[in-house]
N, C-alpha and C positions, 0 to 999 in steps of 0.2 A: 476186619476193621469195624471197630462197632461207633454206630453214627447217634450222634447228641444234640440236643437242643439245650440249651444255659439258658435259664431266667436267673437275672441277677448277673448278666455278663461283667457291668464296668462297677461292681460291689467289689467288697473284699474277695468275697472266695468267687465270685466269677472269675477275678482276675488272676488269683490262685489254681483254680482250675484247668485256664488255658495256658497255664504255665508246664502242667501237668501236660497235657497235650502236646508240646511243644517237644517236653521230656523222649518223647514216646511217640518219634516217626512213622505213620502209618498202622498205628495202632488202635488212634482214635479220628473218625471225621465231626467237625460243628457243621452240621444243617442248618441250624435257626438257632439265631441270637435275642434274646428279650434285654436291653439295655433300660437305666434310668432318664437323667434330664442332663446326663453328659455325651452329649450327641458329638463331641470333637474323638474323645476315647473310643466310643461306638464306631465312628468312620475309620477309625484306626481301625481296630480289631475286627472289623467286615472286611477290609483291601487285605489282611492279610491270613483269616478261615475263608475267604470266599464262602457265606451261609447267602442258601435259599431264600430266605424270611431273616429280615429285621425288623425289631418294634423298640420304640423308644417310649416316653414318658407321655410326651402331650405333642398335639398336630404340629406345632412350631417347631420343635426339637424335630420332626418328622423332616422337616423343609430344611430346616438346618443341615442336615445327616445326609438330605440328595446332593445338598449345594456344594459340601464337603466332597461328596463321593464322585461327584461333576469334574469339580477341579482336580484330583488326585487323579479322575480316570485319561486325562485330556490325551487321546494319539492310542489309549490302551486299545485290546481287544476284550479285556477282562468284563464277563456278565457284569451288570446291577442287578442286588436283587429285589424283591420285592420290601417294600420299606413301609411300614405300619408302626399302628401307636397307640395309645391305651389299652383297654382293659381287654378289647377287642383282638388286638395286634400280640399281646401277652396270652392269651389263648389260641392265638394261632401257633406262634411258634410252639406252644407247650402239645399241639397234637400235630405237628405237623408232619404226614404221613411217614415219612425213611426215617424220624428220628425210631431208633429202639429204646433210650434213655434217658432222660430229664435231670438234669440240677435243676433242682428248687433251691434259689437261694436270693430270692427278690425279698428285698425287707418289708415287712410288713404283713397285716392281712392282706393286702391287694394281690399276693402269689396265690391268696386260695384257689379263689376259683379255678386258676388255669391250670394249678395242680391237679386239683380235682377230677377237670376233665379228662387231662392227660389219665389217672388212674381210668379211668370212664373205659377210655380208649386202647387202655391194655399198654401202654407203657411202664417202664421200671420206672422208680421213681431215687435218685441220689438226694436225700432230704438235708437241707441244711439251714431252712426255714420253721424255727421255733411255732411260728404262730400258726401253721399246719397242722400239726398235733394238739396244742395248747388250746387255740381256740374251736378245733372240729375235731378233736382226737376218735369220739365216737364215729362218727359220720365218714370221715375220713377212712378209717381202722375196716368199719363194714365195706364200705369202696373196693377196699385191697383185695379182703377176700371174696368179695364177689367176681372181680377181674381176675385174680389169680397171679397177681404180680406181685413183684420184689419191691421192699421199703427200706431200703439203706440208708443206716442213719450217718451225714456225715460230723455231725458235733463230736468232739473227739472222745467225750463223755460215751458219747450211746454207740459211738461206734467200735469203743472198748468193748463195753459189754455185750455188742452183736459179735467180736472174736470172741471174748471167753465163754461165751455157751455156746461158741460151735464145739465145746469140749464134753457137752452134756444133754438132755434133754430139760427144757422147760420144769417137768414133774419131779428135780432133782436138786434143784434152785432152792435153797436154804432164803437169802437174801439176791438182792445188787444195793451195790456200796458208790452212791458218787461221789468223790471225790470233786474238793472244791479249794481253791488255793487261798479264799480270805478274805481277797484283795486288799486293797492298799490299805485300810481300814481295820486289819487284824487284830494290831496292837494298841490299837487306837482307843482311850478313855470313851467310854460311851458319853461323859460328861462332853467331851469335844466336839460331838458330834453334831450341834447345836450351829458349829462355825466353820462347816464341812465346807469349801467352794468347788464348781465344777472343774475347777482345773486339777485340784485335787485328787478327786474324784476318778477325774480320767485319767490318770497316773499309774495303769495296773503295773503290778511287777512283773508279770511274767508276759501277757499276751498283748500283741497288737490288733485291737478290733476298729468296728465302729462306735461311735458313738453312744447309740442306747444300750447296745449289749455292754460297753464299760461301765455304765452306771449301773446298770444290772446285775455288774459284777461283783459292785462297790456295797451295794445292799446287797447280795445273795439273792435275790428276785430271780436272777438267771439261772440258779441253783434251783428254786421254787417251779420255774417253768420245766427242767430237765426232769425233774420228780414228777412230773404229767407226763411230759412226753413218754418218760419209762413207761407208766402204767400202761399208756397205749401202745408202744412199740413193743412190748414184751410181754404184754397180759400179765403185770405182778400188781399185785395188789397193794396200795400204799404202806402197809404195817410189813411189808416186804420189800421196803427200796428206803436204803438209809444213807444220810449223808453227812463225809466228815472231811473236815479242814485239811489239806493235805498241799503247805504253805509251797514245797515244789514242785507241784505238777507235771512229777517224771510220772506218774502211776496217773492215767487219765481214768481208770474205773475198776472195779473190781467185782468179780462172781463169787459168791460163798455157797458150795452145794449141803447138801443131806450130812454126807461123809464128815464135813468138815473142811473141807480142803478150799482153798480160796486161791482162783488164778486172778491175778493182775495184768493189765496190758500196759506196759511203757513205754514212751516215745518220748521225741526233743517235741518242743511245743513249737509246732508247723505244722500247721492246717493241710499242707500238699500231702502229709501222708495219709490223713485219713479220708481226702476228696480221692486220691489214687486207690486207695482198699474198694472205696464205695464203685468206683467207676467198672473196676476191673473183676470185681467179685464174680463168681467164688474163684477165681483163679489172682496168683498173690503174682506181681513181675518183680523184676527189680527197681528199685529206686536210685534215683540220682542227686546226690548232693544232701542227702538229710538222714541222719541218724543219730542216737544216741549217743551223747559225749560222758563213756564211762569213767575216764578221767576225769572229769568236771562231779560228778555226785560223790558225795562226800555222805548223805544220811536222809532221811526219808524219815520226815514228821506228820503225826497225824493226830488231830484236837478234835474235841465234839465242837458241835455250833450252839456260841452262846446265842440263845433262842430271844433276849431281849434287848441284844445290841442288833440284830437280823430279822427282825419283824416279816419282814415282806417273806419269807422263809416261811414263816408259818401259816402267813396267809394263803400262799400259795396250797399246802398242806391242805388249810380248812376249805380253799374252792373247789380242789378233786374232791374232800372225803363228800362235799355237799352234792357237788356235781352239778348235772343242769348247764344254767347259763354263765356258771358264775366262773370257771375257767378262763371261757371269751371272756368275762366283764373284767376277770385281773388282767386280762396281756393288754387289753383296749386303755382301761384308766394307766396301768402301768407305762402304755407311752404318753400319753395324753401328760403325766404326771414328770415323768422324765424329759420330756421336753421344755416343761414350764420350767423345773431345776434348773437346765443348761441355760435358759432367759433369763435367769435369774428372779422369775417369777413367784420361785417356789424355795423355800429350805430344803433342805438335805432330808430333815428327818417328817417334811409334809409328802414328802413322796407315797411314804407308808402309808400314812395320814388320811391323804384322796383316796387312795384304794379301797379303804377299810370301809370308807363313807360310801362308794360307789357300790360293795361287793353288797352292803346294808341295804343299798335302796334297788339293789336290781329285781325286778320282778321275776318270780320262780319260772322260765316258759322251757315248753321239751324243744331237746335240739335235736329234729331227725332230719333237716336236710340244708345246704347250704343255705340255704334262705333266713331257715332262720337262725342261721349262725352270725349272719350278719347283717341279720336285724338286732339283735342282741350287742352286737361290736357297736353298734351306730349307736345305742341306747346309750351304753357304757360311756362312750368318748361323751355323751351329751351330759350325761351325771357328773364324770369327773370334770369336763370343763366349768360348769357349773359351779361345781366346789374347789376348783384352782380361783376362780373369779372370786367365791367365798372368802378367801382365805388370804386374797391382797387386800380386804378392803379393813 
């Protein structure tokens, strides 16, 4: 039975995750739960993992989570566990001694640190938190190998290409190919784009996310941060990781070696397979309930990315090839900026806009250790708010 800790338990893929769990009777135990500011979901899904350590968002949601767990236990025999909250409470569960495994999948920079430690501490790590790679990919990357642990990517993207080079060595790697569905936006007149709305916006075709990861999807930005992430999870060098429109997203990535030869990974677009690859690695189990529907594909298209209707694509691009701070300063302004969007604070195409302003004015400083990783995110968000306030007036 291998025992886990979830950050990001009541997110999408936390609650994905324990569905996996669920799948897979005594396969897997949750130790420690890290939950958001939905402490009703949290008391749920504690009364029925029975975890060690729970951490919620903020000290009220903490009281919240007892009061729930009070009424629910009334006549039980069933333990309470330990119930914590911030940044504190998110770093306990993330090293909390019986776990052997971590999902990282709390939004935000606020997963770093207790990812981090967790790496510190010799845990595996199931990564499904962009802004772990994106904004500390260095720091982070040396962590791994200094500990000596496992970095599983679960985006369905990187977790293609962690199968198709179990078929090869690294030194044989021609390219990696990510593949990107468009989003809603595809066909779309870049003239149009002008009168973009967020409902729009969050209209993907193919996948059900959160919120900034749809926006993300809607400008390619998301595409821009998995082309970081690659470089750091795979050591390839940007002029070695390409990426093309690929409007059904049965093929989530693809390897192109020396030889020639180019394996692809396909799946139905459900996150529970590649949180299950990630959990269970290296060994494959079976699945339940999700597979490809080869009756349903009909054709398999793939387009380049026009580079001036997808800005944020290229920015992303110019912040690796620069490197430094300017990774962190696009994932920071990039929410700071997607946020104002869904307020309506911002247009569609100021998204791009703020970033390009921020990535300008960030100051060149080295990133060797968390500290100043997120000194640099606090910088960021302070520039790009700045220039969201610029840009209503």
């Amino acid at each position: 039975m291998k025992r886990i800790s979830i950050l990001g338990s009541t997110g999408s893929i936390g609650r994905q995750c324990l569905t996996v769990v669920d799948a897979h009777p005594g396969k897997f135990q949750v130790v420690a739960l890290a939950a958001g500011a939905n402490s009703q979901l949290a008391a749920e899904q504690t009364l029925k993992y029975n975890p060690q350590v729970v951490s919620v968002a903020t000290e009220s949601g903490a009281r919240e989570l007892c009061d729930a767990l009070k009424k629910s236990r009334t006549g039980k025999s069933q333990p309470q566990p330990e119930i914590l909250f911030g940044a504190e409470g998110m770093e306990r569960v993330a090293t909390h001694p019986d776990a052997e495994m971590v999902l990282s999948a709390a939004v935000g920079v606020v997963g770093l640190p207790a990812t981090y430690k967790a790496i510190e501490q010799g845990k595996h790590i199931a990564l499904a938190n962009k802004e772990v790679m994106v904004a500390a990919g260095e720091v982070v990357t040396a962590a791994v190998k200094r500990s000596g642990v496992a970095l599983l990517p679960v985006d369905s993207e990187h977790n293609a290409i962690h199968q198709c080079l179990r078929a090869g060595e690294n030194r044989e790697v021609r390219r990696l190919v990510l593949t990107a569905s468009g989003g809603p936006f595809r066909k779309t007149p870049v003239s149009q784009f002008k009168k973009i709305t967020p409902k729009q916006a969050l209209a993907h075709p193919n996948w059900k996310m959160g919120q900034r990861i749809t926006i993300d999807s809607a400008t390619l930005m998301n595409k821009g941060f998995e082309v970081i992430e690659a470089k750091w999870l795979f050591g390839m060098d940007l002029d070695r990781i390409q990426v093309v429109i690929h409007p059904q997203s049965t093929i989530h990535s693809m390897v192109e070696f020396v030889d020639g030869s180019i394996l692809a990974q396909l799946g139905p677009t459900d996150m529970r397979m590649p949180i299950q690859y990630a959990l269970t690695y290296p060994e494959r189990i079976p699945s339940n309930g999700y597979a490809l529907d080869w009756s349903a594909m009909r054709r398999l298209d793939f387009e380049d990315v026009p580079a001036k209707k997808f800005p944020c694509l290229t920015l992303a691009q110019e912040a690796l090839r620069q490197g430094g701070p300017l990774p962190c300063a696009l994932n920071a302004a990039d929410e700071i900026a997607v946020a104002a969007f869904l307020e309506k604070k911002l247009p569609f195409l100021g998204i791009a806009a703020v970033i390009e302003r921020v990535l300008e004015g960030m100051p060149r400083t080295p990133m060797r250790t968390i500290e100043d990783v997120l000194s640099a995110d606090a910088e960021a968000r302070r520039l790009a708010r700045l220039e969201v306030e610029r840009r209503k007036n």
